[in-house]
PAMIMAR-273716 format. One record per residue (C-alpha): chain; y, x, z; residue number from 1. Coordinates in nm, 2 decimals. Example, Ala and Ser with C-alpha at 12.3 -4.5 7.8 and 13.67 -1.06 7.14 Angstrom:
# residues 2
<c=A, y=-0.45, x=1.23, z=0.78, k=1> $
<c=A, y=-0.11, x=1.37, z=0.71, k=2> $
***
This chain:
# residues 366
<c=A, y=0.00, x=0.00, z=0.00, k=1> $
<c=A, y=0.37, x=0.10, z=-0.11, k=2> $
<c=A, y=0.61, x=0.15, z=0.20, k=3> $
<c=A, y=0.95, x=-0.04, z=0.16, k=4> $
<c=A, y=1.06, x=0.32, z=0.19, k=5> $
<c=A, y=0.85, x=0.46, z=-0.04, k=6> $
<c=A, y=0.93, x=0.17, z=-0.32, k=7> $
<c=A, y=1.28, x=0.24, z=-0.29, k=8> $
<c=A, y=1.28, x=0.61, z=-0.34, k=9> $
<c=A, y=1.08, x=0.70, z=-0.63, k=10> $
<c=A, y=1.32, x=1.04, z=-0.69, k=11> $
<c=A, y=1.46, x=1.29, z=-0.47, k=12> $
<c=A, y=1.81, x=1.20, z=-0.65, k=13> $
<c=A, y=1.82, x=0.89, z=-0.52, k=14> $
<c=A, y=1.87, x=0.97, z=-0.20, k=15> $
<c=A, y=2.14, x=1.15, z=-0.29, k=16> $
<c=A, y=2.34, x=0.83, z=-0.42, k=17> $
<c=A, y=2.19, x=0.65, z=-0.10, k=18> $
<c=A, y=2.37, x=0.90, z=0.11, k=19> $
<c=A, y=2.70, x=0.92, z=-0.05, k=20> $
<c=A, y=2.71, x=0.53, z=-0.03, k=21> $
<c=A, y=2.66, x=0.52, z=0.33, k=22> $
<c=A, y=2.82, x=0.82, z=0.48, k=23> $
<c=A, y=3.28, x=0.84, z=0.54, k=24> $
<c=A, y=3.45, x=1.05, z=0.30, k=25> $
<c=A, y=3.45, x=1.30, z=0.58, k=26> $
<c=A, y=3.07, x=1.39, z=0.69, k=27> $
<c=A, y=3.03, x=1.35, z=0.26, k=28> $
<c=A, y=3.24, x=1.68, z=0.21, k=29> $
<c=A, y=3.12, x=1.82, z=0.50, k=30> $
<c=A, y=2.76, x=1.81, z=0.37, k=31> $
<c=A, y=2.83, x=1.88, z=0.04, k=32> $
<c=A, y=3.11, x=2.12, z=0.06, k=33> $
<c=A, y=3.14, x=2.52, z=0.13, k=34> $
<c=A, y=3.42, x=2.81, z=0.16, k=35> $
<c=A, y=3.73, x=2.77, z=-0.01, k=36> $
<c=A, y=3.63, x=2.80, z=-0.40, k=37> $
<c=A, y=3.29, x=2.72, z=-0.36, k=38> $
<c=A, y=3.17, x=3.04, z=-0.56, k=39> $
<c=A, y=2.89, x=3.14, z=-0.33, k=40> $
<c=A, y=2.73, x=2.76, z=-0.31, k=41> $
<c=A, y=2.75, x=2.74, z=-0.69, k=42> $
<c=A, y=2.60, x=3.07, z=-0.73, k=43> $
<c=A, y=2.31, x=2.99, z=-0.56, k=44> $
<c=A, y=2.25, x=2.65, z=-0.80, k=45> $
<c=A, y=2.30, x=2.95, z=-1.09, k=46> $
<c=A, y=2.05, x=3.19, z=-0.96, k=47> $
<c=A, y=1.81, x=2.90, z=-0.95, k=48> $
<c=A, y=1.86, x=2.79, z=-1.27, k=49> $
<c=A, y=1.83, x=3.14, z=-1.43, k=50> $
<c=A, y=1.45, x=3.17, z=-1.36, k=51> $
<c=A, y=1.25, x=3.07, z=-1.61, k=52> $
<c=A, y=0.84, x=2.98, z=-1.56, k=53> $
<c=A, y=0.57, x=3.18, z=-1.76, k=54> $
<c=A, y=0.28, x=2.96, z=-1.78, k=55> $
<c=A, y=-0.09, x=2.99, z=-1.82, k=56> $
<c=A, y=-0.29, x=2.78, z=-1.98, k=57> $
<c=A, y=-0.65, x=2.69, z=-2.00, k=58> $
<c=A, y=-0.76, x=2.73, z=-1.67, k=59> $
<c=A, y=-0.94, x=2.49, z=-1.42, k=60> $
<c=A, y=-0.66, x=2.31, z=-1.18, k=61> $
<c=A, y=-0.83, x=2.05, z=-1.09, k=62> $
<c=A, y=-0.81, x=2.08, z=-0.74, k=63> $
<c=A, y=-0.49, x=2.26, z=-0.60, k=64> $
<c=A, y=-0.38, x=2.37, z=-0.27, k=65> $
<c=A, y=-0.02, x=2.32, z=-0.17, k=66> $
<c=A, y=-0.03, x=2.49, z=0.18, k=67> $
<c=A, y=0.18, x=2.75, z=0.25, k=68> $
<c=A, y=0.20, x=2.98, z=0.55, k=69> $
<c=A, y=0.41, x=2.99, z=0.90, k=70> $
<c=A, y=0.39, x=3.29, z=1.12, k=71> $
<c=A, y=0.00, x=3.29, z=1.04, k=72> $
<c=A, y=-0.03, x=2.91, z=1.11, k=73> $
<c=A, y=-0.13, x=2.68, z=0.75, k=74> $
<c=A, y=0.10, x=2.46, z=0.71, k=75> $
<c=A, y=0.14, x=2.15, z=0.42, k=76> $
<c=A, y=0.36, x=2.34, z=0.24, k=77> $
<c=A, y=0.58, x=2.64, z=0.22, k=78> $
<c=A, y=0.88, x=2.50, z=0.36, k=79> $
<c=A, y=1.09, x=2.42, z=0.67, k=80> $
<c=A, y=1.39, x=2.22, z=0.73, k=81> $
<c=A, y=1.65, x=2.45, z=0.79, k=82> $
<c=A, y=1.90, x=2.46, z=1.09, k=83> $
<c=A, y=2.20, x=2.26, z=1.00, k=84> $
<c=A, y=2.52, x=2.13, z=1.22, k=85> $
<c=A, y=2.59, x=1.85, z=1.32, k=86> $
<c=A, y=2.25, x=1.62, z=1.19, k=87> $
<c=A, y=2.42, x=1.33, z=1.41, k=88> $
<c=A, y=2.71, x=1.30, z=1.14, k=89> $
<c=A, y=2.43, x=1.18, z=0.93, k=90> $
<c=A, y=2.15, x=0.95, z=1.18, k=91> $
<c=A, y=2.25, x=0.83, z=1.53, k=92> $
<c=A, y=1.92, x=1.02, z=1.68, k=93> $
<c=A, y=2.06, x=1.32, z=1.51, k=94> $
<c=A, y=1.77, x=1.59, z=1.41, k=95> $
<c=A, y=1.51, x=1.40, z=1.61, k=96> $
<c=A, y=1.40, x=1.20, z=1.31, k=97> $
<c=A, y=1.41, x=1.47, z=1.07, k=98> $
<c=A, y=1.19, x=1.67, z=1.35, k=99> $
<c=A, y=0.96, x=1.36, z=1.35, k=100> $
<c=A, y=0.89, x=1.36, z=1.01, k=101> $
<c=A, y=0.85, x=1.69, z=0.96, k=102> $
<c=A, y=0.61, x=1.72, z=1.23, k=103> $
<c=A, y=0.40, x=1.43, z=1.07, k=104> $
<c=A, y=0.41, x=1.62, z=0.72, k=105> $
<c=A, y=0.29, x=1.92, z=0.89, k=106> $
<c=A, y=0.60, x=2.16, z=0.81, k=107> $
<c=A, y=0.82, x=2.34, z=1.08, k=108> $
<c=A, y=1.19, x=2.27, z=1.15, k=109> $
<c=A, y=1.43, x=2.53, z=1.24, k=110> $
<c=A, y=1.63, x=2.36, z=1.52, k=111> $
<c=A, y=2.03, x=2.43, z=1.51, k=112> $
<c=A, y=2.20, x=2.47, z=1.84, k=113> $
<c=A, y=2.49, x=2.32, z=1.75, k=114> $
<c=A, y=2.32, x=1.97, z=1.64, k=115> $
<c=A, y=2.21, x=1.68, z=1.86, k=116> $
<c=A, y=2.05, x=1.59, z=2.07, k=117> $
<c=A, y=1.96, x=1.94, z=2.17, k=118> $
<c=A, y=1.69, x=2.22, z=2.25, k=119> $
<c=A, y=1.49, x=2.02, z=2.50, k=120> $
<c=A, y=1.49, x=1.68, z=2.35, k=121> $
<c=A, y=1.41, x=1.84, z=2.01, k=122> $
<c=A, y=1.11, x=2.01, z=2.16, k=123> $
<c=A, y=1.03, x=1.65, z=2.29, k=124> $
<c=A, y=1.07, x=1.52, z=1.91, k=125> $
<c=A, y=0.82, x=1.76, z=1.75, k=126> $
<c=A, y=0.55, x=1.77, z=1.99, k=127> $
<c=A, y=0.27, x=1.96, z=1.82, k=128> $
<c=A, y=0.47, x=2.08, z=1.56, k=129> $
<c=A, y=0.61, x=2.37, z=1.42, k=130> $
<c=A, y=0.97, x=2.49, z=1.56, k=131> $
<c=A, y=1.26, x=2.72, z=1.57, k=132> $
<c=A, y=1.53, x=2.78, z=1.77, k=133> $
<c=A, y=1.82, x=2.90, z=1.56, k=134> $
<c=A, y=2.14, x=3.01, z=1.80, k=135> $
<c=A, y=2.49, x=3.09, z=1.71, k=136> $
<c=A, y=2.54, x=3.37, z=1.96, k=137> $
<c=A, y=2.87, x=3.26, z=2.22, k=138> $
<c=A, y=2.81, x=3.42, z=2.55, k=139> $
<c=A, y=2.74, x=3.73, z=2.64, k=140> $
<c=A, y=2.35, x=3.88, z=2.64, k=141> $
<c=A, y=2.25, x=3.69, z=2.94, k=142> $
<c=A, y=2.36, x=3.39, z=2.79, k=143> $
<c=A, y=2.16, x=3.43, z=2.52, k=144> $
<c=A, y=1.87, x=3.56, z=2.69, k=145> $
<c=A, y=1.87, x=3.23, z=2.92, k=146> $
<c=A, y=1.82, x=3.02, z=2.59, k=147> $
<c=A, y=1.61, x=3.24, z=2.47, k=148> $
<c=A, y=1.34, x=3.15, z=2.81, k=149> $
<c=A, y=1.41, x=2.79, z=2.74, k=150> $
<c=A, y=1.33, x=2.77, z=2.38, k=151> $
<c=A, y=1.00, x=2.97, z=2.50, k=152> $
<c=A, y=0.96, x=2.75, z=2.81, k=153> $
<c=A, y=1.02, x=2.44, z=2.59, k=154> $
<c=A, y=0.70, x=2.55, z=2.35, k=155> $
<c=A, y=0.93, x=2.71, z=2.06, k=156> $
<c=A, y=0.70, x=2.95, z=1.81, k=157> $
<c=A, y=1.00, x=3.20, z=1.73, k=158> $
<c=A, y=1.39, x=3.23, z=1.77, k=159> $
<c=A, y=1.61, x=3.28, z=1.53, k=160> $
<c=A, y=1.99, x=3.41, z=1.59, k=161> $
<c=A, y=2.24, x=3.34, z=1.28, k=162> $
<c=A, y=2.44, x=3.66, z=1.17, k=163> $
<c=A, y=2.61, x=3.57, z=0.90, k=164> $
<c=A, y=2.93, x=3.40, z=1.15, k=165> $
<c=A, y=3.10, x=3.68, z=1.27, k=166> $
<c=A, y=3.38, x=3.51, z=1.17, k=167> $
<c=A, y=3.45, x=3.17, z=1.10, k=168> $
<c=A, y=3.49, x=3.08, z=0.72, k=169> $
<c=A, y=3.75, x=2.80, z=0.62, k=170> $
<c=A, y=3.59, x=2.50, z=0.45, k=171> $
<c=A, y=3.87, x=2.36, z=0.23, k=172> $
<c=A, y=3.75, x=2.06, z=0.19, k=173> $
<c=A, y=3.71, x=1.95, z=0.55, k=174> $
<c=A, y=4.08, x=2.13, z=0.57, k=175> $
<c=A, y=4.23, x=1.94, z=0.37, k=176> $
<c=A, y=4.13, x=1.62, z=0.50, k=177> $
<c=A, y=4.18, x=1.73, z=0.85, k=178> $
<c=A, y=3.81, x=1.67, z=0.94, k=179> $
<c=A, y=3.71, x=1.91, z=1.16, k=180> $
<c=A, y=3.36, x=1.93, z=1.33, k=181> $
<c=A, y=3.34, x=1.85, z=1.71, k=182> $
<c=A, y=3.10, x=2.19, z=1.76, k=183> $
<c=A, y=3.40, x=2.35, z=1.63, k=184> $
<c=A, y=3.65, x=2.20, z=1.82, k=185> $
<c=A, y=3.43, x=2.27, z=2.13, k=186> $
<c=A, y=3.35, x=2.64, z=2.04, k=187> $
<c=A, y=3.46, x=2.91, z=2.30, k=188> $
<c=A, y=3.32, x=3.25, z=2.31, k=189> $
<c=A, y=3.36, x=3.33, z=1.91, k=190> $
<c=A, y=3.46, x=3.70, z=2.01, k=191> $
<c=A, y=3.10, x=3.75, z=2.12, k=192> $
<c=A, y=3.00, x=3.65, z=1.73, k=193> $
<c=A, y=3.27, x=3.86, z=1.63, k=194> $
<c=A, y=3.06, x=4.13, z=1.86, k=195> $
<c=A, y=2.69, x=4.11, z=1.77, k=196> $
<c=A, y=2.52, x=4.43, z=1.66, k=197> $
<c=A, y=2.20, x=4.60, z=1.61, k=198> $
<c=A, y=2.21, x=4.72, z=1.97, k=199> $
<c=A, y=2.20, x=4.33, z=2.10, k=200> $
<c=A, y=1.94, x=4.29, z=1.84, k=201> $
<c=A, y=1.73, x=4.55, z=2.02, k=202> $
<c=A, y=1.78, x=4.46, z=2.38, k=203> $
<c=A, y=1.63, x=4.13, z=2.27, k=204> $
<c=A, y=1.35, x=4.26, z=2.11, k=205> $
<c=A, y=1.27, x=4.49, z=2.44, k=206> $
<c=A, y=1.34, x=4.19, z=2.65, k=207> $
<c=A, y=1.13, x=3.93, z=2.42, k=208> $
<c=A, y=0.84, x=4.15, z=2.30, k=209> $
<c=A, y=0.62, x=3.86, z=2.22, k=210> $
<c=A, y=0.84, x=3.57, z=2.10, k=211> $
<c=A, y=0.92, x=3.63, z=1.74, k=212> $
<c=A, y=1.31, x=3.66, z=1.64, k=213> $
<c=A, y=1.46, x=3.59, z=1.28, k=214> $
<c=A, y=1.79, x=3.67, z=1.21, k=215> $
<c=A, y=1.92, x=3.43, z=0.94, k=216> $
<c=A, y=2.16, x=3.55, z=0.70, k=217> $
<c=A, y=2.07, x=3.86, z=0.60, k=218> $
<c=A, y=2.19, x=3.96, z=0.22, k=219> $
<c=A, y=2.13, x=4.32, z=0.12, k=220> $
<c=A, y=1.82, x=4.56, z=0.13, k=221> $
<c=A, y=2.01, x=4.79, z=0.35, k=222> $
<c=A, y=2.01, x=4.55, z=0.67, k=223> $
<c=A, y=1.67, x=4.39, z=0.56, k=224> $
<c=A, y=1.55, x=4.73, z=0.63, k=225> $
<c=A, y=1.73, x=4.82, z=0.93, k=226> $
<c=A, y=1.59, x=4.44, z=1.07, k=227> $
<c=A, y=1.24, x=4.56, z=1.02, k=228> $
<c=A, y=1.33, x=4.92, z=1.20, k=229> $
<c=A, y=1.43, x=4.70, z=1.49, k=230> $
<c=A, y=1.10, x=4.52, z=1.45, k=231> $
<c=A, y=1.19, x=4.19, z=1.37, k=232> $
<c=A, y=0.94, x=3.97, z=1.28, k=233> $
<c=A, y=1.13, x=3.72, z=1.02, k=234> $
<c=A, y=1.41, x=3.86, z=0.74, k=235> $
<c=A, y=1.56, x=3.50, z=0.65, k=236> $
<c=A, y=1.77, x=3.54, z=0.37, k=237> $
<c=A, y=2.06, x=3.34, z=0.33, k=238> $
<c=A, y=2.42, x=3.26, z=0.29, k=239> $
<c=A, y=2.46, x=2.96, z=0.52, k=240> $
<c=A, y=2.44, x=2.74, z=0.21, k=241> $
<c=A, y=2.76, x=2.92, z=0.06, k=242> $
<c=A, y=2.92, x=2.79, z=0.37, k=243> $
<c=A, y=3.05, x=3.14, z=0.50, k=244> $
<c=A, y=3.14, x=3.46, z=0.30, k=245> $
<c=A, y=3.29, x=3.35, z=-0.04, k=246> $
<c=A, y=3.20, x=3.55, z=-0.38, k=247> $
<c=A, y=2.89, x=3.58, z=-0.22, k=248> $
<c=A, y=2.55, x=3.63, z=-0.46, k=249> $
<c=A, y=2.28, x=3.35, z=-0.53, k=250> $
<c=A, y=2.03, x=3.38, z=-0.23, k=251> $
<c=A, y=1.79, x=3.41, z=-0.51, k=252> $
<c=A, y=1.91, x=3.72, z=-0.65, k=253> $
<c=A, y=1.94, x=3.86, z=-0.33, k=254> $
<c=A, y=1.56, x=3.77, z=-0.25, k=255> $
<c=A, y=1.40, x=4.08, z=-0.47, k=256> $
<c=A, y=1.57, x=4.39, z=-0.31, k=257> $
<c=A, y=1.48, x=4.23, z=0.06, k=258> $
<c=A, y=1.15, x=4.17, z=-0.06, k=259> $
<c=A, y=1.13, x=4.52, z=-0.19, k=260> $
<c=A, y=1.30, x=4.61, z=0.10, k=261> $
<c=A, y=1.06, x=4.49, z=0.38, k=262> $
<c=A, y=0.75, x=4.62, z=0.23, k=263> $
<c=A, y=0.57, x=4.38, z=0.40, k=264> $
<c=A, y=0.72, x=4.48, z=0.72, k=265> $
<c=A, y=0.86, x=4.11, z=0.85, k=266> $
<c=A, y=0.79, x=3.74, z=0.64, k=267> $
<c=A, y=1.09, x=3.69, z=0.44, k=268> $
<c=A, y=1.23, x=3.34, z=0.47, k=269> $
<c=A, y=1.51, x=3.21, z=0.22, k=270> $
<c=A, y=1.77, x=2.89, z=0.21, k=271> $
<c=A, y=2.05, x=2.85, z=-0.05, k=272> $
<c=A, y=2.04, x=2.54, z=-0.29, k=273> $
<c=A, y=1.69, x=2.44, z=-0.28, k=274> $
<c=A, y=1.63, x=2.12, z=-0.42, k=275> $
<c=A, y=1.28, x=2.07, z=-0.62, k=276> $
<c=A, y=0.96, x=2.19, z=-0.61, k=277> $
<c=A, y=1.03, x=2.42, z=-0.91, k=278> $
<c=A, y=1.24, x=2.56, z=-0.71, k=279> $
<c=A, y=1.03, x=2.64, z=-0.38, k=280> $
<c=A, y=0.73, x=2.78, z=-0.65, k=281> $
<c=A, y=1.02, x=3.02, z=-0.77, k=282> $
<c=A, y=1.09, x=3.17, z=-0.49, k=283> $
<c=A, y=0.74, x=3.21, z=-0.34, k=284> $
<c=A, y=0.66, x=3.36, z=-0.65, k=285> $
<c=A, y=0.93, x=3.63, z=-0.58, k=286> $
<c=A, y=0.76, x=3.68, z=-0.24, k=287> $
<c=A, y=0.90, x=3.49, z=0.05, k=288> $
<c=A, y=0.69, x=3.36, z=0.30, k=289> $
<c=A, y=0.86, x=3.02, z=0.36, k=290> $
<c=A, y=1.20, x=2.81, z=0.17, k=291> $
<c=A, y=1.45, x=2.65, z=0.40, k=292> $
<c=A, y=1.55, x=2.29, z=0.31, k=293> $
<c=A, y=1.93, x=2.22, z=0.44, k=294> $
<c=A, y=2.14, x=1.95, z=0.23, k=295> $
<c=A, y=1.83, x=1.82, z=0.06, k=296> $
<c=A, y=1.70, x=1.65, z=0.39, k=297> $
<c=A, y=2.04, x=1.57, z=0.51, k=298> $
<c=A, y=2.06, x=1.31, z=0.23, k=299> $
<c=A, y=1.73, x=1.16, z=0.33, k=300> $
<c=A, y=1.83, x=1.16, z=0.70, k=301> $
<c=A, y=2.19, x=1.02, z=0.58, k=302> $
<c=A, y=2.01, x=0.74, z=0.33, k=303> $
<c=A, y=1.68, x=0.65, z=0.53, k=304> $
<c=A, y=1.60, x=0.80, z=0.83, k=305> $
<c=A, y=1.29, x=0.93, z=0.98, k=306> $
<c=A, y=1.12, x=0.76, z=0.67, k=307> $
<c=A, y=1.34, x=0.91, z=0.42, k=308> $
<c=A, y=1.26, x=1.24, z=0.53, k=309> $
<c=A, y=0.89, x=1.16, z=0.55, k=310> $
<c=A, y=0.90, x=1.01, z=0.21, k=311> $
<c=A, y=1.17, x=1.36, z=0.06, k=312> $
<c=A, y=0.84, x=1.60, z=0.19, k=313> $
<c=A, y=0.59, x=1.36, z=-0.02, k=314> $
<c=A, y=0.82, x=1.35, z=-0.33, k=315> $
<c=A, y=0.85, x=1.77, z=-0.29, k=316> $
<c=A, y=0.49, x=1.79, z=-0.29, k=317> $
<c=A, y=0.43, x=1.62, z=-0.62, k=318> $
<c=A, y=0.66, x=1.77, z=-0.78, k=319> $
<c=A, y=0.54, x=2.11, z=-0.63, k=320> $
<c=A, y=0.16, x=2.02, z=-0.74, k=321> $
<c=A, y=0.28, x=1.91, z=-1.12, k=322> $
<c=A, y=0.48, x=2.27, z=-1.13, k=323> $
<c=A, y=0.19, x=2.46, z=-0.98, k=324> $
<c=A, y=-0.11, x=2.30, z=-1.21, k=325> $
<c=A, y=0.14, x=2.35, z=-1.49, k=326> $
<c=A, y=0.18, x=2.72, z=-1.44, k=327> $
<c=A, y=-0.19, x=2.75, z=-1.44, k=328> $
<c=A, y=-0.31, x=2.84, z=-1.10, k=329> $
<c=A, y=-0.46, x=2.68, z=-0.73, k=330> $
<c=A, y=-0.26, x=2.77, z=-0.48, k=331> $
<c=A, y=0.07, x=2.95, z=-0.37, k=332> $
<c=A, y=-0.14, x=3.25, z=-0.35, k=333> $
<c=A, y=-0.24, x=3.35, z=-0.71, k=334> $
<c=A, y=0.17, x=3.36, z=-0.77, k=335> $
<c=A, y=0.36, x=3.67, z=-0.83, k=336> $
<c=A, y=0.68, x=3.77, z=-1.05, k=337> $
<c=A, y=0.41, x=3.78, z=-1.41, k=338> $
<c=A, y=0.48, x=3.40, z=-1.37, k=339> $
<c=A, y=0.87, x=3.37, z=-1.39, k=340> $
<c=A, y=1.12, x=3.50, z=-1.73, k=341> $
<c=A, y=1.50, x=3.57, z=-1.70, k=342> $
<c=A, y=1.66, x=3.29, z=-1.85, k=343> $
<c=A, y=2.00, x=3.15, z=-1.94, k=344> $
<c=A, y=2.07, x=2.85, z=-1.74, k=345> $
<c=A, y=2.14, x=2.47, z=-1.95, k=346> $
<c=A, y=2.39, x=2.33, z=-1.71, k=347> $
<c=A, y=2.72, x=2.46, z=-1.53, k=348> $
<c=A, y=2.62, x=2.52, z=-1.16, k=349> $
<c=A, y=2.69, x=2.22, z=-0.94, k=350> $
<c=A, y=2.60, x=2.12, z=-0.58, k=351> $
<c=A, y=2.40, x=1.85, z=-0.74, k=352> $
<c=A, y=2.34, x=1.99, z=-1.06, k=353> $
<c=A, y=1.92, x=2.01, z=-0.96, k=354> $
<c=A, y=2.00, x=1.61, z=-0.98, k=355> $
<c=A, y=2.15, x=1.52, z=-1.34, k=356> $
<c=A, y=2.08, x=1.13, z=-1.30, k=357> $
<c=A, y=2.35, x=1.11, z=-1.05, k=358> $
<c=A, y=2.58, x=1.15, z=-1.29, k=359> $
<c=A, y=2.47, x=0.87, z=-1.55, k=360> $
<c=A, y=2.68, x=0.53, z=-1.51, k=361> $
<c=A, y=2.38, x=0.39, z=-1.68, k=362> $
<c=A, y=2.31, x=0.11, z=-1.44, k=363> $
<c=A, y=1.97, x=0.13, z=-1.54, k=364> $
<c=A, y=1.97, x=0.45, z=-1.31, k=365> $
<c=A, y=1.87, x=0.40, z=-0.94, k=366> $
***
């Protein structure tokens, strides 16, 4: 039997249009906006769309397996819901539903600490899931180590501290309409952002020898490098979703020299414009471990819920199955880089340019 859910999203654009029918003008620019000229969000669409598939042809795929890997644990597939602000902007629970469903799909969340309802309650939400506690660092080192022994204490499988935000990047969009995030109105302590070094990195790592760390916005092969000297266990590659350093490269063309970089050192995670299951194949293919889904589940959240979310991870893992049995092989693990071709891209880089039927006024169109 068809959910209601289900019957009434049958594409992951749809949600898309869901969400910007329901949400203010506001929390819509706020999702779908980045740093002043947008450069870095838009490059990461282009990167995308500049990898072309090699396929394989005459081989059996008549039964394919979609599950990916988390820290050693199987999991449905190779992504994760990535940590992202303010959730309650787009559902009244927040990132509980989102948590829900992605602990019913069998996929891990990353949880943000600046997002409701919070660390504890969020462990509550994903019972027997997969989880990560991301932290924007604001408070000196025992600060962070105290939330470090409650993610631990609250059944968390790895940390994650953001370090992309030494300084705060200005969002024109949200500027210019004077909406400004209540996280951000709240923030104190940005000088210890401003402050975070390698040396934090490694009192953490002598003071948390068994809980895995992550640090999330790593960009270069240089600091990849220095992450694994430092013996951290996840190199997530990202650029907040374009929402921080301007001018900044694609996370996708970043993804090679880390990969090369880390030499199987750390997992590699990566976030940055992820949208469809040709793109999660893409970048496995290049070698990360895991892809990070931000505004992609937000709409969801934003146009259904708990069951949009639950019924974004189903449409992903068609659309990951058709892409995989099309390139010829079984599972995640018979990719490498023999299966993807440098290719110009068809369409001018957009935040929703993954999704051209939003942009037909056919009424026809859901």
């Amino acid at each position: 039997m068809v959910s209601q859910t289900e019957g009434a999203f049958l594409t992951l654009h749809e949600f898309v249009k869901e969400a910007k029918g329901r949400l203010s003008p506001g929390n819509w620019d706020y999702l779908v906006g980045a740093t002043e000229t947008e450069t870095t969000m838009l490059r990461n669409r282009m990167a995308l769309d500049s990898v072309a598939f090699r396929p394989r042809v005459l081989r059996d795929v008549s039964s394919i397996d979609l599950s990916g890997r988390f820290l050693g644990r199987k999991i449905a597939l190779p992504v994760m819901l990535a940590p992202v602000g303010g959730l309650e902007n787009f559902d009244p629970e927040g990132g509980a539903p989102a948590g829900r469903a992605a602990t019913a799909f069998g996929v891990p969340i990353m949880v943000s600490s600046v997002s409701m309802p919070g660390l504890q309650p969020m462990a509550e939400a994903t019972q027997g899931g997969s989880k990560v506690f991301q932290l924007y660092v604001r408070g000196d080192f025992d600060w962070i180590a105290e939330i470090t022994q409650q993610a631990i204490e609250a059944g968390y499988d790895a940390f994650c501290m953001t370090v992309d935000t030494a300084i705060y990047s200005r969002r024109e969009r949200d500027i210019a309409k004077r909406f400004v995030k209540p996280w951000r109105q709240r923030a104190t302590g940005q000088h210890f952002q401003a402050a975070l070094n390698w040396d934090d990195v490694k009192r953490w790592k002598d003071r948390f020898p068994k809980m895995p760390l992550a640090l999330k916005g790593i960009a270069t092969a240089e600091d990849a490098a220095i992450a694994c000297e430092h013996g951290v266990e996840v190199v997530y590659v990202s650029n907040h979703g374009g929402r921080q350093l301007d001018h900044g490269r694609g996370a996708l063309d970043v993804l090679p020299e880390v990969v090369k970089a880390v030499d199987g050192r750390a997992k590699v995670w990566i976030d940055g414009g992820f949208s469809r299951g040709s793109d999660i194949v893409k970048a496995i293919a290049m070698g990360a471990e895991l892809v990070g889904l931000g505004r992609l589940y937000c709409y969801a959240l934003a146009a259904a819920g708990e069951a949009g979310v639950a019924q974004m991870f189903h449409l992903l893992e068609a659309e990951v199955h058709e892409v995989l049995g099309l390139l010829g092989v079984t599972s995640f693990g018979q990719l490498d880089a023999s299966y993807l071709a440098a290719a110009a891209p068809v369409v001018m880089p957009h935040v929703h340019s993954a999704f051209p039927l939003t942009n037909l006024s056919d009424p026809g169109y859901r």
